[in-house]
One Martini backbone bead per residue (centre of mass of N, CA, C, O) as a GRO file, in nm:
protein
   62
    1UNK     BB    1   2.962  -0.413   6.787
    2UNK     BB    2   2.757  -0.427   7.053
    3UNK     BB    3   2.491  -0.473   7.222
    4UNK     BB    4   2.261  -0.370   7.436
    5UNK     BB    5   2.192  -0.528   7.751
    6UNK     BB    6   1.877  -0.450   7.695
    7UNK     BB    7   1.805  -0.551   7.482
    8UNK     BB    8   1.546  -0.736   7.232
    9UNK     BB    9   1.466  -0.999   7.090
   10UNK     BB   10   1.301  -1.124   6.831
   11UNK     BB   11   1.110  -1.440   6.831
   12UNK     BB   12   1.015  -1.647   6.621
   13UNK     BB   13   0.703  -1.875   6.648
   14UNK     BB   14   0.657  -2.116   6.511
   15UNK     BB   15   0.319  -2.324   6.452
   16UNK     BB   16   0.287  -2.632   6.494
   17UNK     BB   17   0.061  -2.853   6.303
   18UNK     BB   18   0.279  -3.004   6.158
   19UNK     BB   19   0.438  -3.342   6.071
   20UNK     BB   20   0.762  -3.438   5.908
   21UNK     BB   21   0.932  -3.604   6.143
   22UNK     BB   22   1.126  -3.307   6.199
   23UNK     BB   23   0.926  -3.140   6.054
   24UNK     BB   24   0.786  -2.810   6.096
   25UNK     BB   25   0.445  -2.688   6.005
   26UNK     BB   26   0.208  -2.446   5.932
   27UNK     BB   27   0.080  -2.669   5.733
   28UNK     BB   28  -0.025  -2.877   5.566
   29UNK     BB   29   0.111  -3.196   5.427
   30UNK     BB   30   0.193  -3.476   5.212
   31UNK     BB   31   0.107  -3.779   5.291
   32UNK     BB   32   0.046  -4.068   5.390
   33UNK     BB   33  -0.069  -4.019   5.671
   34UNK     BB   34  -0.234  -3.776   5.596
   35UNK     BB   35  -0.377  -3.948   5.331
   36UNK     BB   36  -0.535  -4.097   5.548
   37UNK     BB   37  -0.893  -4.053   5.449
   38UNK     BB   38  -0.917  -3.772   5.345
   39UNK     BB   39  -1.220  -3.826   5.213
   40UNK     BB   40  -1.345  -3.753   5.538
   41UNK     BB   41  -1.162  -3.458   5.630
   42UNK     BB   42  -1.091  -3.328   5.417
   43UNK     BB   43  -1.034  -3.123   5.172
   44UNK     BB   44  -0.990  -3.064   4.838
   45UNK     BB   45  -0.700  -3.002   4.815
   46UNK     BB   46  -0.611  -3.232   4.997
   47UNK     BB   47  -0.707  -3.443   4.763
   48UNK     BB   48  -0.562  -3.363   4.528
   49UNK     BB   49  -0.276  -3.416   4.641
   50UNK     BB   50  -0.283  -3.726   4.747
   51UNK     BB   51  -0.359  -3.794   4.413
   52UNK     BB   52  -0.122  -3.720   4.268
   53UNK     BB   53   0.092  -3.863   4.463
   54UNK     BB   54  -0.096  -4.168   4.530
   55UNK     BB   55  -0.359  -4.185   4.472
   56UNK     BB   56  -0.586  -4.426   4.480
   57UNK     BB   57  -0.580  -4.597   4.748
   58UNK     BB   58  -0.433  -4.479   5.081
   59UNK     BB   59  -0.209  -4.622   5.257
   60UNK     BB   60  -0.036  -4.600   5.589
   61UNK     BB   61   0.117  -4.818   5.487
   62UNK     BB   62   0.334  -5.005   5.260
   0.00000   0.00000   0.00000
């Protein structure tokens, strides 16, 4: 059986807020680039974040 050809689906739209490679997020995600400087911009979560993941002093490029 197929819908009615007047059907309306709601297609759900994801608010890309940051973007990992090709990964679009609608919340902030630690990265290298995004914990780069974090301690001058960031939350609080986000700086524990950045220094679990890559400790302190990240630099922007490896």
């Amino acid at each position: 059986m197929t819908a009615p050809a007047n059907a309306v689906e709601a297609t759900p739209f994801k608010r890309c807020y940051f973007y990992v490679g090709n990964q679009c997020y609608d919340h902030w995600a630690p990265t290298r680039e995004s914990c780069h400087n974090i301690g001058k911009y960031g939350t609080t979560d986000q700086l524990r974040a950045c220094l679990a993941l890559f400790g302190f002093g990240v630099t922007k490029k490896p």
